[in-house]
C-alpha positions in Angstrom: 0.0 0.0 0.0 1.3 3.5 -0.7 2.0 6.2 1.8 -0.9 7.9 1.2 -2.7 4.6 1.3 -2.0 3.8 4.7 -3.0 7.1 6.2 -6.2 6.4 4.7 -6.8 3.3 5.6 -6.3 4.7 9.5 -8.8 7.4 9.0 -11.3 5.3 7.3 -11.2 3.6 11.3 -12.1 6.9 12.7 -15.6 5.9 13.8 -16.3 7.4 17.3 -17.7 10.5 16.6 -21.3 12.7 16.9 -23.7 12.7 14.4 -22.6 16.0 13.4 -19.1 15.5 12.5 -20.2 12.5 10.6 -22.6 14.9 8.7 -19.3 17.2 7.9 -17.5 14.3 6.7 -20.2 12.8 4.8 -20.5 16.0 2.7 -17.0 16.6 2.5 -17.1 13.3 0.7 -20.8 13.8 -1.4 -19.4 17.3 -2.6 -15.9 15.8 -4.1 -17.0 12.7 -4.8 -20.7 13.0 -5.3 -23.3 13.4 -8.3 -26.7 14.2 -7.5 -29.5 16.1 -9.8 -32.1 15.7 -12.4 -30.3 14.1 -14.9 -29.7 11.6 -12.6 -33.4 11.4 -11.8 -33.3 12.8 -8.2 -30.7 10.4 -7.4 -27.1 10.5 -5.1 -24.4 8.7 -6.5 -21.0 8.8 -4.6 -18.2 7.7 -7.1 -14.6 6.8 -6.7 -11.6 4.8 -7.2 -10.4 4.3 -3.6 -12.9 1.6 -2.2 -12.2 2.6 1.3 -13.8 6.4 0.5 -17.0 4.6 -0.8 -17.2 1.9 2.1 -16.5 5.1 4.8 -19.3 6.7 2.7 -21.7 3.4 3.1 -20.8 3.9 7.0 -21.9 6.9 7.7 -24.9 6.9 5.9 -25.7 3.7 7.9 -25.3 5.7 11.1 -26.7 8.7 10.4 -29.6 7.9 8.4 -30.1 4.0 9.0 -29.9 3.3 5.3 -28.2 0.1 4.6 -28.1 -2.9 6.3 -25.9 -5.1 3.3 -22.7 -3.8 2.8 -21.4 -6.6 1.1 -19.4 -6.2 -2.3 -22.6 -7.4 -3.9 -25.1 -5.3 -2.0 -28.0 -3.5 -5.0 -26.5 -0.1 -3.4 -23.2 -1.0 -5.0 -22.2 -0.7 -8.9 -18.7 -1.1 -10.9 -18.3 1.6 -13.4 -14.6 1.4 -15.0 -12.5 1.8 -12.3 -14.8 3.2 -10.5 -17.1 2.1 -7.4 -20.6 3.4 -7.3 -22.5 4.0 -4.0 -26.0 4.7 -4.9 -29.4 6.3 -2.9 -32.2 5.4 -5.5 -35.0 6.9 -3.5 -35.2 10.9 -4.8 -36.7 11.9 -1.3 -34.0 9.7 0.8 -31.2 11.6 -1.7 -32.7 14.7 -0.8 -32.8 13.9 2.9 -29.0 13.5 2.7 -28.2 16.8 1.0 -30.4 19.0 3.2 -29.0 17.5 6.1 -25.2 17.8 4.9 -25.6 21.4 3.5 -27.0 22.5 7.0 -23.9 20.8 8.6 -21.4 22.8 6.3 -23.8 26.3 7.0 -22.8 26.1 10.4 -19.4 24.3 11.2 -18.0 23.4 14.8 -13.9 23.2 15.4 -14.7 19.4 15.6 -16.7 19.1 12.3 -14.3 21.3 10.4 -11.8 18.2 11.1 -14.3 15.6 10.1 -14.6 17.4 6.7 -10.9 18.3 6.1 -10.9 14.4 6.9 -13.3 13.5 4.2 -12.2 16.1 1.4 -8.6 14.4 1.7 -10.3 10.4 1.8 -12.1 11.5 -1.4 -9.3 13.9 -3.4 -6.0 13.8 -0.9 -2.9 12.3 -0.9 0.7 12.8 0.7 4.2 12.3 -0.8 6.3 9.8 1.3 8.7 12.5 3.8 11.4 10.4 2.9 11.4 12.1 -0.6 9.5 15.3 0.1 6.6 17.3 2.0 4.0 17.7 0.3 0.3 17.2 1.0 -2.7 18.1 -1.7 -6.5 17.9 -1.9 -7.4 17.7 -5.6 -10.7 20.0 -6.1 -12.7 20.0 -9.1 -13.7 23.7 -8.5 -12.5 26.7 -7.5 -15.0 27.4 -4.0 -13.7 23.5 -3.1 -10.1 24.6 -3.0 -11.0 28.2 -1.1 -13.0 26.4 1.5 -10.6 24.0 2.4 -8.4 26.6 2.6 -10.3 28.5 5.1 -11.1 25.7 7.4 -7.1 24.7 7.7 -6.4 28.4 7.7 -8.9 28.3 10.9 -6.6 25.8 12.6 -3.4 27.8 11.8 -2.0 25.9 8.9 -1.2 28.0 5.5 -2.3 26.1 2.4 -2.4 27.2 -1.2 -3.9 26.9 -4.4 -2.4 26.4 -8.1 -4.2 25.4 -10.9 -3.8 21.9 -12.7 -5.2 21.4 -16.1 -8.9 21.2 -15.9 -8.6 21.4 -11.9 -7.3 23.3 -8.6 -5.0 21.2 -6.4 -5.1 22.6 -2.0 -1.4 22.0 -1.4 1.1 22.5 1.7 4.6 21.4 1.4 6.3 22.7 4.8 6.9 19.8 7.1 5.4 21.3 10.0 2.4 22.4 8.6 1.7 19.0 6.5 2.2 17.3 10.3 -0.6 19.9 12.4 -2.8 18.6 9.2 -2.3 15.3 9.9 -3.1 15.7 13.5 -5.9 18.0 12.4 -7.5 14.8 10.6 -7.2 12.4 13.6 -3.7 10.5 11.6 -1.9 10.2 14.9 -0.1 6.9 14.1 0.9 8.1 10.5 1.3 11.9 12.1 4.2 9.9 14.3 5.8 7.7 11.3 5.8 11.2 9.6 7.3 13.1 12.6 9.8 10.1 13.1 11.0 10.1 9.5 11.1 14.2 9.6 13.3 14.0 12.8 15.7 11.5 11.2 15.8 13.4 7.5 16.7 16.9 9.4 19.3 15.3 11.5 21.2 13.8 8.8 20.6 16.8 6.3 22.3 18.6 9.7 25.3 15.9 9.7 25.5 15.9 6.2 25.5 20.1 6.1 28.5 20.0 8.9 30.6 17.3 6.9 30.3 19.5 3.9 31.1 22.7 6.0 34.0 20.9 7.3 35.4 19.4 4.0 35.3 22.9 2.6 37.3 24.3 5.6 40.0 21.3 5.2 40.0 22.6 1.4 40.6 25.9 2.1 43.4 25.4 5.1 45.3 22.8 2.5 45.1 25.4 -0.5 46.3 28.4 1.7 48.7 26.4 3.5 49.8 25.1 0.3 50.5 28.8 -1.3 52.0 30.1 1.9 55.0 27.1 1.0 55.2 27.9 -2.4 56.2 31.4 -1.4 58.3 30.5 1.6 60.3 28.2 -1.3 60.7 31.2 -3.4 62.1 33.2 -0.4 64.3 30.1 0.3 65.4 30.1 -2.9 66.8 34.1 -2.8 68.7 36.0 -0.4 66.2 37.4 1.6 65.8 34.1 3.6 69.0 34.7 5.3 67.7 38.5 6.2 64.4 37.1 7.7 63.8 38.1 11.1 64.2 35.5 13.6 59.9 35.4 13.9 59.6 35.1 11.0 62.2 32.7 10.2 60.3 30.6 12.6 56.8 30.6 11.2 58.5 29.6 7.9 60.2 26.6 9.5 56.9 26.1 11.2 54.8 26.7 8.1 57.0 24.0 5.7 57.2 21.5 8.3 53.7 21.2 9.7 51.4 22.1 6.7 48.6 20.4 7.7 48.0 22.3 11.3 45.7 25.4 11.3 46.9 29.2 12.2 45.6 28.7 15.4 47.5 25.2 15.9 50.7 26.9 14.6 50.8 29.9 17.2 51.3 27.5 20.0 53.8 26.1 18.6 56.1 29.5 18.1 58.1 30.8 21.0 56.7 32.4 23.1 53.3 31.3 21.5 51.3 33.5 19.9 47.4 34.0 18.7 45.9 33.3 15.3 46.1 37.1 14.1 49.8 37.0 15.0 50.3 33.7 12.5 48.2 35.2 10.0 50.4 38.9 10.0 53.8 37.0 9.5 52.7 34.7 6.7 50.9 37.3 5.0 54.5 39.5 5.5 56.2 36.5 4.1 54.0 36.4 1.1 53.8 40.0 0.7 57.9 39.4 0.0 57.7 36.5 -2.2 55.2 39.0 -4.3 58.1 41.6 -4.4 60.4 39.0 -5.5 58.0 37.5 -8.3 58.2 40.9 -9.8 61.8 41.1 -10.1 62.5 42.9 -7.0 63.4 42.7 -3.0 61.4 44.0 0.0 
């Protein structure tokens, strides 16, 4: 089962609940996965790929209305169309029943049934992208007033979402971590809002490792290609006069500088006498330089 799979599968098993919030999921689910009007002959058809959305949908209908009493593959309320699996209310005045009592429900939304129908909108339309690879959630809406809705209701519990448009329809999306994680809380996903959180902790804490090592390596890089110039000109003030005319400091931080190339500035000023600080190092080898310069253009300092 996919990622997205799974966290479905746990919120399909969200069944303790008042009718109310059942309502709100039910027409979360009826308005991305429903069709219901005359040319259907009065009728309410819930249609969708996932089996668990249609079966959640057969649930609460069954506890809030007292429909069904078969929910068996091969129960009459069930149809095969394509890929799809059909849940169907026949009886106009039953269908209608529903949709009055679901649009009421989304009039006039509690903190707790606002959860419910951000629950259903993402069993019908959602999915999340496995953290190992990257954050992103998204709610695939058909409209526009979908999309700003669901919007609003996460915006309610703090989390920023946006919109984008995608061929024929408008995808909800978040994609920071943090957020993606309140909205799986927000939905009742606690065990899958603890794989994500686990996964998130270990992907930062190598990125973090991985970030240091890399900071490190470059330091190394740059110590070794300084320390490397600094011997090149040391060799051409070895190679002249002026070596014998150094002082005797910095006579030593040239012997200190050719025989220990690997140490840092700091590491070398402890080892001069009497020791000295890093700025100290970094004054005589950039003297020393400064007259290997002077001799590279044909003259003495």
């Amino acid at each position: 089962m996919s990622y997205s799979g799974n966290i479905k599968d746990e919120l399909v098993r969200i069944n303790a609940q008042p009718r109310h919030c059942m309502l709100a999921e039910l027409a979360a689910i009826y308005d991305f996965c429903g069709k219901g009007s005359e040319d259907e002959g009065g009728k309410m058809v819930i249609s969708s790929e996932n089996e668990l959305t249609v079966r959640k949908c057969f649930t609460l209908l069954k506890k809030t209305f007292n429909m069904y009493k078969d929910c068996s593959a091969d129960a009459p309320c069930f149809t095969k169309k394509g890929a799809d699996l059909l849940l169907v209310i026949d009886d106009p005045d039953e269908a209608d029943k529903v949709r009055t009592a679901i649009k009421v429900t989304c009039d006039s939304m509690r903190s707790c049934c606002r959860r419910a129908y951000i629950r259903g909108a993402f069993l019908a339309a959602g999915s999340v992208s496995d953290p190992e690879k990257s954050y992103h959630l998204e709610i695939v809406c058909q409209q526009m007033r979908q999309a700003h809705f669901l919007a609003e209701l996460l915006k309610s519990f703090d989390v920023e979402a946006k919109i984008t448009d995608r061929k024929k329809h408008f995808v909800l999306y978040v994609k920071d971590g943090t957020n993606i994680a309140m909205t799986l809380n927000i939905m009742g996903a606690h065990v899958a809002l603890m794989d994500f959180e686990n996964t998130r902790i270990l992907k930062d804490m190598r990125n973090m490792v991985n970030r240091k090592v890399n900071c490190e390596t470059a330091n190394i890089g740059k110590t070794v290609t300084a320390a490397q110039r600094q011997i090149d000109d040391i060799g051409k003030l070895r190679d002249s006069s002026l070596y014998g005319a150094l002082s005797p400091e910095l006579k030593e931080m040239a012997d200190l500088r050719v025989s220990y190339p690997e140490l840092t500035l700091t590491e070398l000023g402890k080892l001069c006498s009497p020791a000295i600080g890093k700025s100290g190092v970094n004054h005589r080898l950039r003297k020393l330089s400064q007259m290997a310069v002077g001799l590279s253009k044909g003259g003495e300092l």
